[in-house]
N, C-alpha and C positions, 0 to 999 in steps of 0.2 A: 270409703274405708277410713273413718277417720274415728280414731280412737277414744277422743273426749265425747265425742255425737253420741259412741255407743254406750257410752259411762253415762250421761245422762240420762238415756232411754232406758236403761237399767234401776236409776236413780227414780224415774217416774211410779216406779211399785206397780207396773202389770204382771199380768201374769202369764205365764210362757206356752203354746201350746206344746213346744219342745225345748229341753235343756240340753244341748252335746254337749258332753265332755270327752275333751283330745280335738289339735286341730293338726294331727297326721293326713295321710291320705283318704282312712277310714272313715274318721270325721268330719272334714270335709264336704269329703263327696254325700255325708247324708247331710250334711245341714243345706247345700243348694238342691237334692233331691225333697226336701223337707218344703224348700220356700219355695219351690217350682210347683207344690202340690196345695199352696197357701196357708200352710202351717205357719204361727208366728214365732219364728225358728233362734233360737241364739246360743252360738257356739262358745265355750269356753276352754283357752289353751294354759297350759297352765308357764309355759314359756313360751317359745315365740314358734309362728307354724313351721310346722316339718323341721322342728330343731332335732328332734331324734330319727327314731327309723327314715321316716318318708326324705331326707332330703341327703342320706346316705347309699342310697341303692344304684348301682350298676348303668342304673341309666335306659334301661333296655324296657320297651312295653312290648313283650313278647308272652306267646302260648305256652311256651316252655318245652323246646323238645328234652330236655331231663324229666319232664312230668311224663311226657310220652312215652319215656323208655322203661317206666315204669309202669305204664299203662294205665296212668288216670286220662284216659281219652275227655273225661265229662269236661276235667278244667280246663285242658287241651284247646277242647272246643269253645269253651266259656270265655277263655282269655284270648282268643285268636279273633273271634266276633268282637269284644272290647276293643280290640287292639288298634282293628280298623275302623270304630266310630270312634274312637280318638284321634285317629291319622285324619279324620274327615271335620271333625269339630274341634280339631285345636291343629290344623295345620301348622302355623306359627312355633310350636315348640314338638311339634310329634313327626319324627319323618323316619321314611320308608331306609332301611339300612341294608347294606349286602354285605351278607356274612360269607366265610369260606371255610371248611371243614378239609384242612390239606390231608393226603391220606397218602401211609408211606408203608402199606401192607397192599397185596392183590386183593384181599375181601373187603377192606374197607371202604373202597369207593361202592360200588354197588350195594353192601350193605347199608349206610348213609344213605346211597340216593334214594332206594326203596322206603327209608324210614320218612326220610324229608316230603316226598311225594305224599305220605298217608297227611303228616303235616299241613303241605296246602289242601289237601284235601280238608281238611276241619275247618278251614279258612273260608270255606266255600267261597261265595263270591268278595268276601273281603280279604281275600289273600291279599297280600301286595307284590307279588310274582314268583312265577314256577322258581321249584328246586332243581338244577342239572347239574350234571358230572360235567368237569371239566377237567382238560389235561394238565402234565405238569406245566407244558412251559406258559398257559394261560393264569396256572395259581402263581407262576413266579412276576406275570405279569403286574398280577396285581396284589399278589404280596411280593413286594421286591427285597425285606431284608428275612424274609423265611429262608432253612435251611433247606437246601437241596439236593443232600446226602439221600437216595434209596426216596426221596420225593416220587409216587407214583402220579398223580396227582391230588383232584380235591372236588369238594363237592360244594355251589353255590346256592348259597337258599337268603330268604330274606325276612327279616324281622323288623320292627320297631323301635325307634329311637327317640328320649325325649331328653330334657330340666326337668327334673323332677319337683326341686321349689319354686321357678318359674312357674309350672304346670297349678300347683298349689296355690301359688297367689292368684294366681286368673281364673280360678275356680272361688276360691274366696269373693273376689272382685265380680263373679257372675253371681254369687250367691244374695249380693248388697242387692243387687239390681234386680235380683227378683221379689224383695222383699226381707231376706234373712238379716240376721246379726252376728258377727263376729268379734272376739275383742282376744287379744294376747296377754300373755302373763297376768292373767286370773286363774289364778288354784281355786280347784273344788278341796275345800276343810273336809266339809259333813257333810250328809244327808239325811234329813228333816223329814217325819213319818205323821203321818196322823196317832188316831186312835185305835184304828184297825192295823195300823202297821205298814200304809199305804205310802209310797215316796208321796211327798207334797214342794217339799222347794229340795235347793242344796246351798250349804253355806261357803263362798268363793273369798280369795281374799287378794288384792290387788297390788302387785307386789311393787309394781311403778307407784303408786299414790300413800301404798302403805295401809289400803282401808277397807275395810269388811264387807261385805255383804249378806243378805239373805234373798235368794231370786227363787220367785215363787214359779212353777211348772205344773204342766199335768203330764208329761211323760217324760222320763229322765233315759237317755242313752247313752250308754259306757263304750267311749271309740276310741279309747286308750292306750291300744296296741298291749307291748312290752310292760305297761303299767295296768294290768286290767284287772289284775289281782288285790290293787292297791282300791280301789273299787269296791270292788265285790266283798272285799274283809270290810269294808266302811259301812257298806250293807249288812254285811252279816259277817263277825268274827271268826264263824264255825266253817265259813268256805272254806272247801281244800282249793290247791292250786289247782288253775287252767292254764297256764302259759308257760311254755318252756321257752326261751329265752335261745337263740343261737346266733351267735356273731358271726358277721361275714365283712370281710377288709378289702379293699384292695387300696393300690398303691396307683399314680398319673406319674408318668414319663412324658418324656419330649415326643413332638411329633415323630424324629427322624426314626425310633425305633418300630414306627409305623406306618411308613409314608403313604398317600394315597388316600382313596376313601371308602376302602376294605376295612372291615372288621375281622379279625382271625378268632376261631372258635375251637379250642380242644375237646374233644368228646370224653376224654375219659383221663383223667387225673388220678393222681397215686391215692387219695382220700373216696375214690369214685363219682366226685362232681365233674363239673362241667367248669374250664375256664377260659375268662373273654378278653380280650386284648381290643378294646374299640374305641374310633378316632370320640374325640367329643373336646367342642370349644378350642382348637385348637395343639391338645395334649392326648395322650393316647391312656384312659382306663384300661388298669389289669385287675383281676376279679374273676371267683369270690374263693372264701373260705365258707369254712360250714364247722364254727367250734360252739359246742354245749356252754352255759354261760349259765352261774347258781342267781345271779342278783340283776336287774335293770337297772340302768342307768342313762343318762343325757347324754354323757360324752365316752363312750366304751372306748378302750385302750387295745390296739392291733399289739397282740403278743410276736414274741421274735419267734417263733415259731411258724406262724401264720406267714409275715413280712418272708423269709426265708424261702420258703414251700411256694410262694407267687412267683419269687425272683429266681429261685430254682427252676421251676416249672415251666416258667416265661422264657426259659433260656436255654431251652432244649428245644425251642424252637426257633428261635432267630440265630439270622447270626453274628448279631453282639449280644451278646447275655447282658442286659440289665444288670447293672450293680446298684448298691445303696446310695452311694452320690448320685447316679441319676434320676434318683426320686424325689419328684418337686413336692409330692403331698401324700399323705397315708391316710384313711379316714375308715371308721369304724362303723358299722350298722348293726340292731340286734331287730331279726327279725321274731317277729311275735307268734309262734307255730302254735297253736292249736292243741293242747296235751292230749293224750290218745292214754285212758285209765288200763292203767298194770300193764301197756308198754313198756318195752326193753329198746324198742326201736330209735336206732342211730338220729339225728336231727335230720340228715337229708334225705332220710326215707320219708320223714312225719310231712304228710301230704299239704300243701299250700292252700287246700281249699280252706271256705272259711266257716264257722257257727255262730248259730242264734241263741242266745242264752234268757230267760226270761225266769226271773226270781219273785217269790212272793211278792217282796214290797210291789212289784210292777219294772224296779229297773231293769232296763233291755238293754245284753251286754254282746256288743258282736266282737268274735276272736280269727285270729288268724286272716287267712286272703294273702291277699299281694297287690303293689300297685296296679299292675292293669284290668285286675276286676274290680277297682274302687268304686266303680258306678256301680255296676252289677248288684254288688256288695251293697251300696247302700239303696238300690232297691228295696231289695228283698229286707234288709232292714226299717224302713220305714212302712212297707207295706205289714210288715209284724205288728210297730209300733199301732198303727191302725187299727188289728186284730186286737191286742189285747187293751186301747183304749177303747172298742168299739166306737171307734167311727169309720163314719162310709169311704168305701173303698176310694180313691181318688187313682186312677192309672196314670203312670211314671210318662214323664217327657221329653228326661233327661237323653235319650236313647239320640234324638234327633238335633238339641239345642246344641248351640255354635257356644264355644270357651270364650269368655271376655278377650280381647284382642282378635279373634281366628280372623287371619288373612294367609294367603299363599307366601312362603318365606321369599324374600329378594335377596342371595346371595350377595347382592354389590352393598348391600347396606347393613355395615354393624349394628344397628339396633332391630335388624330385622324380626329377632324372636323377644319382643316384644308387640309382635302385631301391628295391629291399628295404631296401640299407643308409642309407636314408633315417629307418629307423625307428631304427637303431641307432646313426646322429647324433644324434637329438633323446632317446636315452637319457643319451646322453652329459652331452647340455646339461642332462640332470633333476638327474643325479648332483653336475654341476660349472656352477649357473646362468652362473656368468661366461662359458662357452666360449658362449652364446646369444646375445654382445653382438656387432654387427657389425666385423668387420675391415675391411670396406668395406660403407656404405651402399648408393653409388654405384653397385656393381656387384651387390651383395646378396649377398655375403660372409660365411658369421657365422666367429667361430675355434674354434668346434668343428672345422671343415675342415679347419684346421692341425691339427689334435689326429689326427685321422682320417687322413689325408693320410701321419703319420709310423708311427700305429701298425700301419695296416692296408695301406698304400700303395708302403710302400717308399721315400718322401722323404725325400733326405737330406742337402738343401737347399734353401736359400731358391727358388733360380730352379725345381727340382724341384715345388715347391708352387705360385707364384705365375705361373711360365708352360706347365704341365701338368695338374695336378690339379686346379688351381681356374682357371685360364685368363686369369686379372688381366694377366696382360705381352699379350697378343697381344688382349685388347680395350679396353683403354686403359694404354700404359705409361709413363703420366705419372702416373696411379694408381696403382701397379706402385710404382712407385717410391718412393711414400709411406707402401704396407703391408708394404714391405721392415722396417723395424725391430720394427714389432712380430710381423711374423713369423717374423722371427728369434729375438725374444725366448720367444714360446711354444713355438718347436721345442725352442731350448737347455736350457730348463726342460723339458720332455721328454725329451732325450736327454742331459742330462747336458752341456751341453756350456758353455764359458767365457764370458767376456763378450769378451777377443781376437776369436773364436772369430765370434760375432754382429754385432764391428766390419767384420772380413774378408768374410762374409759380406753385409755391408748394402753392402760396397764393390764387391765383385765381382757383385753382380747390380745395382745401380744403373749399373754401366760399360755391361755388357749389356744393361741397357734402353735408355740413351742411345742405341743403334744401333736401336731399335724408332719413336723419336719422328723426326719429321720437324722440322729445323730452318729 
């Protein structure tokens, strides 16, 4: 994954069997479905991977019992099957979570258990374990700072738990090794037609080097998410909108408002979502909202509203209510729903599944999904691709292949979700002891990470490292903010780069943490 390599091979003027643009989850997951099938595959992001949607989300590779309750049984199924050849091919970042549905009415335990059982049931044999009632004083057990006012009990059921930019880089990094290409902050400008009107390249432009392109293709795919529109008007002016744009926030608290290794899960919130209070990296996520949103953007802004409605919410069930000081970080995501024509329908009705778009020129544009049908998703997207390039079928084998790193997590070892390349951190730190010394205690950090992060990772800045790779911005960015200079410094001293260079740097990702803390 080395970013000049990919600039050069770009530089040689071939030509591409496949062009992605977007390196979300969507993206992604079809360019290593792409070079698994030996397509000669090369992703274009136009910032850095999973800088928007993909590296905002909940954290959670679940079925979705909100989709259930709604009775899209199809995705139900679709993403419960996902769910568990994730659990199996990226052990290292994807583990089995026990949620609890506390219930403080007579009908809602058994109503829950009944729903949760059809649940594993869709799991078939990749469940990752039964759903059962439990009493109150076992939900107090192991929710210990839940309220226990009129507490009847609760109902245990289990879902999926990942990193979701973790998950992204080691998809990436599987993608190199099957043959694909990836490269970050390369904008798609244009899209270049023949004579017939056919896409033939797309014009990119390289916002680190400052230099243009023209990369010639025979099938262009739009995996844009939130940006898909920006797309499709490049293609053709006269598209109406596909994407309706809905924000969803949540806020990381300290462990203590969570202790344990329970997940708490509200079934039914005053907006009619669903919201999650779950341990991850040491801090407790609370999540989501579900607000309509006119414009996309890279870094969407959590309304006081939304912030309010979480910490409200959250606080009707514990018992210390969350306040604003104890929110280490707030982070914004817009999911990319799918427009549903001369709907009136609220955003968390508009169904999570996803579509295939396929426009005269030939570009092939996939909408909507959710991270844990990203394979799926780009199945069915490449197997398109194939249909309307006619060529021969090639079957998917994405289903069974192991995620760059997958090894079984070892709790005793911080670098454990890193995998395999856990061993070839702590080489690192053999060769160069300083890189062993923590960059943050706090968060348990060491700066071999930085080291790794640029050599292996494709980071090619501060926010790159501190709110992706090692995840420091999005669980305390008050933090964030403090291991801005030094890790700036050990990048620079890596890549070569000034001390300007590390000023700018420490300036422009402190701006944009400021927007993660709550004032």
């Amino acid at each position: 994954m080395d970013r000049n390599s990919v600039l050069q091979i770009i530089q040689s003027d071939i030509t591409w069997d496949l062009i992605i643009i977007g390196g979300g989850a969507t993206g992604i997951g079809a360019a290593l479905e792409a070079a698994t099938r030996g397509y000669q595959t090369l992703l274009l992001e136009q910032s850095d991977f999973t800088k928007s949607t993909s590296s905002k989300s909940t954290k959670l590779v679940h079925g979705g019992v909100r989709y259930l309750a709604q009775g899209d049984i199809k995705l139900v199924r679709e993403a419960s099957v996902e769910r568990g050849l994730l659990v199996q091919n990226a052990p290292h970042l994807v583990k089995n979570q026990a949620f609890i549905i506390p219930s403080y009415s007579w009908w809602e335990r058994p109503w829950f258990t009944v729903g949760l059982k059809l649940y594993d049931l869709l799991a078939g044999k990749l469940s990752l374990g039964p759903s059962v009632p439990i009493s109150a004083q076992e939900t107090i057990a192991h929710l210990p700072t839940i309220k226990t006012h009129k507490l009847r009990g609760g109902v245990l059921y289990h879902d999926g738990q990942f990193d979701d930019s973790r998950l992204a880089i080691n998809v990436v990094q599987t993608t190199f090794e099957q043959g694909g290409y990836a490269v970050n902050y390369m904008a798609v400008t244009n899209l270049l037609k023949d004579e017939n009107g056919k896409l033939t390249a797309v014009q990119a432009y390289d916002a680190e080097n400052k230099q243009p392109y023209t990369i010639r293709g025979k099938m262009v795919l739009n995996a844009t998410g939130v940006f898909t529109d920006q797309i499709l008007k490049m293609d053709n002016p006269e598209n109406k909108t596909s994407i309706r744009p809905s924000q969803g926030v949540h806020l990381v608290l300290d462990k203590e408002f969570l202790p344990g290794d329970f997940a708490l899960m509200v079934p039914k919130t005053d907006d009619g979502r669903v919201l999650f209070l779950v341990p991850w990296h040491g801090k407790v996520i609370v999540g989501t909202t579900d607000t309509p949103v006119t414009e996309a953007s890279l870094e969407p802004q959590a309304l006081e509203s939304e912030i309010e409605f979480i910490l409200s919410t959250a606080g009707r069930f514990l018992t210390r209510s969350p306040k604003r000081a104890d929110v280490r970080s707030v982070f914004a995501g817009l999911r990319p729903l799918a427009a549903v024509n001369g709907s009136a329908q609220g955003t968390k009705e508009v169904s999570r599944s996803h579509k295939i778009m396929v426009a005269p020129s030939g570009l092939v544009s996939i909408l909507g999904g959710k991270w844990t049908t990203f394979r799926k998703m780009a199945e069915e997207a490449i197997d398109q691709i194939e249909s309307v390039a006619n060529w021969p079928h090639k079957p998917s084998v994405t289903s069974q292949l192991k995620i760059h790193g997958a090894a079984n997590p070892d709790p005793a070892n911080s670098l454990s979700n890193y995998g395999t390349d856990a061993g070839h951190i702590q080489a690192l730190i053999a060769e160069q002891p300083e890189l062993g010394e923590y960059l943050s205690q706090k968060l348990g950090i060491l700066k071999a990470q930085v080291i790794w992060a640029v050599r292996k990772e494709m980071a090619r800045n501060v926010e790159d490292v501190l709110a992706r790779r090692v995840r420091a911005l999005l669980l305390d960015a008050r933090e964030s903010i403090r291991l801005a200079p030094a890790t700036a410094r050990l990048m620079a001293q890596e890549l070569g780069y000034s001390e300007k260079w590390q000023q700018q740097q420490i300036e422009e990702f402190t701006q944009l943490a400021q927007q993660y803390l709550l004032k």
